[in-house]
ZAMARGU-4260 file (C-alpha; in steps of 0.2 Angstrom, whole numbers, plus 5000, padded with zeros to 4 digits):
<rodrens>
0) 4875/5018/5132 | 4884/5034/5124 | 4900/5030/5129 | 4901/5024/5109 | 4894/5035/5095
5) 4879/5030/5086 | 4885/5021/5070 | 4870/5027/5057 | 4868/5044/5066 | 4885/5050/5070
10) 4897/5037/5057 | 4888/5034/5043 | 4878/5050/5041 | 4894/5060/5038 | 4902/5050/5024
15) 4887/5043/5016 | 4880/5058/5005 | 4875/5063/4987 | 4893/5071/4989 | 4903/5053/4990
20) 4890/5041/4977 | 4875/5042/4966 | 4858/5045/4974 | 4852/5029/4970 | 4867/5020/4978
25) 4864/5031/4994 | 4847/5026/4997 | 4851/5007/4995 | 4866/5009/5007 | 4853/5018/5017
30) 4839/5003/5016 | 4855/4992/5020 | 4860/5001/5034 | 4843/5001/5043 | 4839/4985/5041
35) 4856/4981/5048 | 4853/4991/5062 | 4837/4980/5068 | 4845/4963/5062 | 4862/4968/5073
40) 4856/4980/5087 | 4873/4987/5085 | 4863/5005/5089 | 4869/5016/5104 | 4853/5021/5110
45) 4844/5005/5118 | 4858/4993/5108 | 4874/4987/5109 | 4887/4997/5098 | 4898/4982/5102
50) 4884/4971/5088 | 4894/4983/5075 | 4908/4970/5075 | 4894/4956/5069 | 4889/4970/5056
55) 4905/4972/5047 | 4909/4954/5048 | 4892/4948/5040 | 4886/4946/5021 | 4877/4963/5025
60) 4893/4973/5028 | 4899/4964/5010 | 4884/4968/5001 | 4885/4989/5007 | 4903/4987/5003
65) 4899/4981/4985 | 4886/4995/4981 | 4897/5008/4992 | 4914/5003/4981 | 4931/5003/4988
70) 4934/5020/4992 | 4919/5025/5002 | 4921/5007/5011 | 4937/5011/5015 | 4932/5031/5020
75) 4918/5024/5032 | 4931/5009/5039 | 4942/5024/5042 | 4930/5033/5050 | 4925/5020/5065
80) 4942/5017/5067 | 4942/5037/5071 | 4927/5038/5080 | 4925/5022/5090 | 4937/5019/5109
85) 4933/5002/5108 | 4949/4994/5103 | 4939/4978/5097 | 4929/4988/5085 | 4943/4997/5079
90) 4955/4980/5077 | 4940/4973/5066 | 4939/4993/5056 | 4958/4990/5053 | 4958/4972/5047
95) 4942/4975/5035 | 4956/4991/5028 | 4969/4979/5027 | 4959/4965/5017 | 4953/4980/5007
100) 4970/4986/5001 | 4975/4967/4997 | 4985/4969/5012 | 4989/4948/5015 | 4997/4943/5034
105) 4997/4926/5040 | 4983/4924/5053 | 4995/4918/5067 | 5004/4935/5067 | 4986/4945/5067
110) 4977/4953/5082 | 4963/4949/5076 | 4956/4931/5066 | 4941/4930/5057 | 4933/4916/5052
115) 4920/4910/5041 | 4908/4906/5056 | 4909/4926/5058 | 4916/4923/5075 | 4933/4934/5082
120) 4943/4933/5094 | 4956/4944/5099 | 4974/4940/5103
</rodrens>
């Protein structure tokens, strides 16, 4: 199922590098990542790249966001919204971008509601 890119191999991989944060901060994104990969399945090869929306809406996604800091989040947000043609993945990219700018819309006038169930739906 390559129809989506690979997020760790062909997303992550190119903004997550001792270029963009500290080496021990890259290797716990890393560990992060992995383990996300298993526990979502969100993988192109033998996965679902769909599951990626399940990652970025879980405690997993917030915790590689912590140790990643705004900027590189907001970098590797950017960069599924560029690489994915899946307009689900990308609506949940762009919403993650907005919360992260402080960007505040009333959820009756959003494509996309979240809610605390990590469950979305689109409009």
């Amino acid at each position: 199922m390559l129809n989506q890119p690979d997020f760790l191999r062909h997303v992550a991989s190119k903004i997550l590098s001792p270029l963009s944060i500290d080496s021990k901060r890259l290797d716990e994104a890393r560990r992060i990542l992995g383990e996300a990969e298993v526990k979502y399945n969100f993988s192109s090869y033998g996965g679902n790249p769909k599951k990626l929306i399940d990652f970025l809406l879980s405690p997993d996604f917030t915790e590689l966001s912590l140790i990643l800091g705004p900027d590189v989040t907001k970098k590797l947000l950017e960069a599924i919204k560029d690489n994915y043609t899946d307009e689900d993945i990308k609506k949940v990219a762009d919403k993650m971008l907005e919360e992260i700018n402080g960007y505040t819309e009333n959820t009756e006038e959003s494509n996309v509601k979240v809610s605390v169930n990590k469950k979305y739906s689109v409009s």
